[in-house]
GUMI-922187 format. One line per field, with one value per atom (N, C-alpha, C, O): x, y, z; residue in three letters. Coordinates in steps of 0.1 Angstrom, whole numbers. Atoms other than C-alpha are relative to their C-alpha. Example, Ala and Ser with C-alpha at 12.3 -4.5 7.8 and 13.67 -1.06 7.14 Angstrom:
<finus>
X: c(9_123_9_19_-9_137_-8_-3);
Y: c(-12_-45_12_12_-11_-11_11_22);
Z: c(0_78_0_7_0_71_8_9);
residu: c(Ala_Ala_Ala_Ala_Ser_Ser_Ser_Ser);
</finus>
This chain:
<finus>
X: c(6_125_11_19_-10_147_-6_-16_4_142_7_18_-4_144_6_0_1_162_-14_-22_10_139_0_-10_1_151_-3_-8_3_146_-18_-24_13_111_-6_-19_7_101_4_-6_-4_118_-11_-15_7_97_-17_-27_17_64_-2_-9_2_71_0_-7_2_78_-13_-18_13_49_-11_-17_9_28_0_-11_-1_40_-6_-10_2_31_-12_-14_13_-5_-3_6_6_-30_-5_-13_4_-36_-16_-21_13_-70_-1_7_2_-90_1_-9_3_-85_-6_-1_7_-109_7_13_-6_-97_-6_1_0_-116_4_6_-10_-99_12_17_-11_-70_-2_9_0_-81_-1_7_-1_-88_9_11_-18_-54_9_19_-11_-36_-2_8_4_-51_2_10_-6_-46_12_21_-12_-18_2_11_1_-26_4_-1_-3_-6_12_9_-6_24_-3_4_4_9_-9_-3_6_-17_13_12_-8_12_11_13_-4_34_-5_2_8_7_-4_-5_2_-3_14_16_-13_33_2_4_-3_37_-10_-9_13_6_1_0_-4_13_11_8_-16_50_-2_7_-2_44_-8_-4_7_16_7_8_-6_35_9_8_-12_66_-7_0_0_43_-6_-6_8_24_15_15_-10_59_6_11_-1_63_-11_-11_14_30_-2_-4_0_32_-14_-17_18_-5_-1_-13_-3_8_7_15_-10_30_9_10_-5_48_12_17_-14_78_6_3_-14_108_4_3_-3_120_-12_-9_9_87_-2_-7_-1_93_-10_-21_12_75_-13_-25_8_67_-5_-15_10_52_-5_-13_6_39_-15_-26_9_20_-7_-19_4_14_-12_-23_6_-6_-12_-23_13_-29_-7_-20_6_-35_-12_-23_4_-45_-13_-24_16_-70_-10_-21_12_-85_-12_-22_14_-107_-2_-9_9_-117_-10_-21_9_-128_-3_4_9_-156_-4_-8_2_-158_9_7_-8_-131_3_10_0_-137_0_11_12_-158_16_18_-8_-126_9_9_-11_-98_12_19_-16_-66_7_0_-9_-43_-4_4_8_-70_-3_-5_-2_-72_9_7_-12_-39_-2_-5_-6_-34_-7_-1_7_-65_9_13_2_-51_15_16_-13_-13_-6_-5_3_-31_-3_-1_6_-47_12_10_-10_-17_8_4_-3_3_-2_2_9_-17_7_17_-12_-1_-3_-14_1_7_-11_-11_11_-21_9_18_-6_-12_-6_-17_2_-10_-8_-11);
Y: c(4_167_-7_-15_6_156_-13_-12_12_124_-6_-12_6_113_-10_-18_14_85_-3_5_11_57_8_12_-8_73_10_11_-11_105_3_13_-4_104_-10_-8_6_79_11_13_-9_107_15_22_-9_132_-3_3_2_115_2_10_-6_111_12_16_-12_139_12_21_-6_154_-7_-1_6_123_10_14_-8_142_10_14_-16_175_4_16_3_167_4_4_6_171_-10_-18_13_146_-6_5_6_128_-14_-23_14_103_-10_-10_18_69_-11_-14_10_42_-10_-11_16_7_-6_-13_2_1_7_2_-6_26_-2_-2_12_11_-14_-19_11_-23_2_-5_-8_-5_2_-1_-7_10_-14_-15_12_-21_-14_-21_15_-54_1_-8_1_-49_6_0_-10_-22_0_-6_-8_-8_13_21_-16_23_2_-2_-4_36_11_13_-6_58_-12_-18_11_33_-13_-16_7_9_6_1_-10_37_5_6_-3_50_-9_-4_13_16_-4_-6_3_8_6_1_-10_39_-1_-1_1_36_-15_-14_11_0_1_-2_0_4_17_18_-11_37_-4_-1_3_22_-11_-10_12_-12_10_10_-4_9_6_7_-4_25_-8_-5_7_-1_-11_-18_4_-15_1_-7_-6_8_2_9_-3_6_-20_-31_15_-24_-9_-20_12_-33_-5_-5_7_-51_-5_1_6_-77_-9_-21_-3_-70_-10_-9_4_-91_14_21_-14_-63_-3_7_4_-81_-1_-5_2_-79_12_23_-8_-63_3_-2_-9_-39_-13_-15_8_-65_-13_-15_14_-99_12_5_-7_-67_0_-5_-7_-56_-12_-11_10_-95_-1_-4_-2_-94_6_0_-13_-63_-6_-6_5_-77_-14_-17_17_-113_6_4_-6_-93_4_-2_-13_-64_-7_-6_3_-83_-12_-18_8_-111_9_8_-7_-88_18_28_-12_-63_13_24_-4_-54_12_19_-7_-34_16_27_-12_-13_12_16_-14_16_4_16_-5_21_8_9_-4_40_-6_-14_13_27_-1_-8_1_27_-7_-14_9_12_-12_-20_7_-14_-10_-22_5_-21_-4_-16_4_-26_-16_-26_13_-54_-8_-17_10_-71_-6_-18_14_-78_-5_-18_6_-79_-13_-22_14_-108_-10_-22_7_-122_-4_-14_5_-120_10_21_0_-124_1_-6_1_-114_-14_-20_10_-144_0_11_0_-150_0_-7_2_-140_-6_-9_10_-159_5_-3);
Z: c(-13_-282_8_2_-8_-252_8_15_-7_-239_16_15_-9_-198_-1_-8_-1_-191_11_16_-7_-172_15_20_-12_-140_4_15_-4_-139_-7_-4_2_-156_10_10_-16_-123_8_15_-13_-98_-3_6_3_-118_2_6_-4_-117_16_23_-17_-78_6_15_-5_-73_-3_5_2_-89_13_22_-10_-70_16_20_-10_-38_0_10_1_-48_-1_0_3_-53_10_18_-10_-28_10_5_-6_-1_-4_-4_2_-8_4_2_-10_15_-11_-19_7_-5_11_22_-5_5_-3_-13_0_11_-16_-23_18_-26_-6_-17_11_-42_-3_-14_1_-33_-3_-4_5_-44_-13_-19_13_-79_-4_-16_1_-78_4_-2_-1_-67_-5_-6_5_-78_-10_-11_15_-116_-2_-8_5_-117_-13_-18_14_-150_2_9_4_-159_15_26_-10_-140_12_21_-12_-118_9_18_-9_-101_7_19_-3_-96_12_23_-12_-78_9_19_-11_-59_10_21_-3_-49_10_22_-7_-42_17_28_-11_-19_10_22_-10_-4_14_26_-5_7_9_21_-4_17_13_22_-5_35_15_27_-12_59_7_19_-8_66_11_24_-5_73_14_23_-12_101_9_21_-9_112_8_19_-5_118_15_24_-15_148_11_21_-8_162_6_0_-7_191_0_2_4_182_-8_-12_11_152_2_10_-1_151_-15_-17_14_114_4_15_-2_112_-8_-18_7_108_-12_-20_11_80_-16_-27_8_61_-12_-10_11_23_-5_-5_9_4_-12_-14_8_-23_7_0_-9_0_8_14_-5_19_-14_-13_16_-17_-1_-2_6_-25_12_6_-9_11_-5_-8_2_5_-14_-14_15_-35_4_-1_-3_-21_8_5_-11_10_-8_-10_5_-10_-1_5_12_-34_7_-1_-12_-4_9_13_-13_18_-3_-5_7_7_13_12_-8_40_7_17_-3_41_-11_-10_12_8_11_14_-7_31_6_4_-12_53_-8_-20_8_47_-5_2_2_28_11_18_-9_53_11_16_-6_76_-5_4_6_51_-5_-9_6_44_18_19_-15_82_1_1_-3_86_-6_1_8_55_10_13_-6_75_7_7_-16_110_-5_2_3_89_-5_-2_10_69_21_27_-12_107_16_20_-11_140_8_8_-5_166_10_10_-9_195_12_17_-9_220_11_15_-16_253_11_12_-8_283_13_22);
residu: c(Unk_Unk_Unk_Unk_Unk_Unk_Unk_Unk_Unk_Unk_Unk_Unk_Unk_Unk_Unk_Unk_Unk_Unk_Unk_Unk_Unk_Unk_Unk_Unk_Unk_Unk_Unk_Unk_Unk_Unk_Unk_Unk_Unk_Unk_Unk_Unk_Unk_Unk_Unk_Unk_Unk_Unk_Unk_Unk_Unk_Unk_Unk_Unk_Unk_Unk_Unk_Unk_Unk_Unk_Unk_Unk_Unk_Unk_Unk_Unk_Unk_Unk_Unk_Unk_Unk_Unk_Unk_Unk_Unk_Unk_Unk_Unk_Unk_Unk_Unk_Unk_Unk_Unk_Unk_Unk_Unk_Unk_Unk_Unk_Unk_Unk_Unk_Unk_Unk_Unk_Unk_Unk_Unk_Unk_Unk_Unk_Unk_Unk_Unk_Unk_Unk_Unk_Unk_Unk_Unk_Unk_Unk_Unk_Unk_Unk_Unk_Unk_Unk_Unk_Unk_Unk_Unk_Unk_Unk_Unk_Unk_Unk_Unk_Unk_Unk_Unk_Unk_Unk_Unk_Unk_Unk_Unk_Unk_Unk_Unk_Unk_Unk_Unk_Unk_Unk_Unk_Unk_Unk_Unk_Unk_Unk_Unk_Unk_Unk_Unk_Unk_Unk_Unk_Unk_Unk_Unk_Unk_Unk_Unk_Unk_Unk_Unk_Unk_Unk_Unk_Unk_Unk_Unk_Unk_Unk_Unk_Unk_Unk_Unk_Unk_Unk_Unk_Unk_Unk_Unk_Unk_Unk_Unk_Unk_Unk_Unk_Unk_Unk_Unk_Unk_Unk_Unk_Unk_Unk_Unk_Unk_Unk_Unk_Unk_Unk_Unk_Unk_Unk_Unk_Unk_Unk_Unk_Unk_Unk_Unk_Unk_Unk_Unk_Unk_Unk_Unk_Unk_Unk_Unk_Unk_Unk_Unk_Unk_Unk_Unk_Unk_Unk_Unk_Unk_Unk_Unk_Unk_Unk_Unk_Unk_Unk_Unk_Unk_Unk_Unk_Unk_Unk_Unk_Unk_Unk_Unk_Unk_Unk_Unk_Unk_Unk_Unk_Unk_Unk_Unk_Unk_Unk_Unk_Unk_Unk_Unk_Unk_Unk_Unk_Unk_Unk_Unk_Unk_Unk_Unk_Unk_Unk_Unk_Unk_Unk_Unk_Unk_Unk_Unk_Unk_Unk_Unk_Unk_Unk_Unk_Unk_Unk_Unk_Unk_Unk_Unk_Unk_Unk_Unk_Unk_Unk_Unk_Unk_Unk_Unk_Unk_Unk_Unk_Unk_Unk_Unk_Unk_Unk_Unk_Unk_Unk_Unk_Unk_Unk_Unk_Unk_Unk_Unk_Unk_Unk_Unk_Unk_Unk_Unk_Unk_Unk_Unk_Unk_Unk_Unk_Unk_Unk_Unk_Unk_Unk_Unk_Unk_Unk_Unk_Unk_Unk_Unk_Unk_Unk_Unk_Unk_Unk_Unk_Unk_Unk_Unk_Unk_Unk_Unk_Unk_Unk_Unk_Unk_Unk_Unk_Unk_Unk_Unk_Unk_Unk_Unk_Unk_Unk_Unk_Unk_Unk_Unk_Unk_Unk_Unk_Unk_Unk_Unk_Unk_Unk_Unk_Unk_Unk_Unk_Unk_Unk_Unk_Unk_Unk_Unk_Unk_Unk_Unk_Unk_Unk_Unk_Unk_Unk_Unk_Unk_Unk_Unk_Unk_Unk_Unk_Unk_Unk_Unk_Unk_Unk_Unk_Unk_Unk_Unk_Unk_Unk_Unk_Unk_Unk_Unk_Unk_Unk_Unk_Unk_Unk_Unk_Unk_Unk_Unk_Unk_Unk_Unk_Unk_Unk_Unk_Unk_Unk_Unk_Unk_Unk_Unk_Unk_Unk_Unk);
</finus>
């Protein structure tokens, strides 16, 4: 039996992850998948999930993301929301993930 190193059996799982079909995830299925992170897939999916929505909500002017704002205090955000606010399970992740920064940072009140 041949054994991956560490790296290339993460480039292989991702790459499989990609290759999957897209499927709607609910903002609780992401709290399921990301609040414990049991098992390397939920943790990567979770990861990507997180990190892929910041990165767009980054360019979208109805958010006010600091640019400097990392994947992981991004992750620690969304982990801290999920399981406060039940209200958000029904939605979609990505809709989800957005309330929890818009909540974490507000943008400035205009004048």
């Amino acid at each position: 039996m041949i054994r991956l190193p560490t790296a290339c059996a993460a480039a292989a799982l991702c790459t499989l992850l990609l290759a999957l079909p897209a499927q709607a995830e609910s903002g609780g299925d992401l709290k399921g998948r990301c609040t414990g992170m049991t098992g390397m897939v939920n943790a990567t999916e979770c990861k990507a999930s997180v990190g892929g929505a910041v990165s767009a909500l980054k360019d979208d002017p109805a958010y006010c993301v600091p640019k400097d704002l990392g994947n992981k205090d991004a992750l620690a955000v969304v982990q801290k929301y999920l399981p406060a606010h039940q209200e958000v399970w029904s939605l979609g992740a990505h809709e989800a993930i957005a309330k929890a920064i818009a909540d974490a940072y507000p943008c400035p009140a205009k004048p």
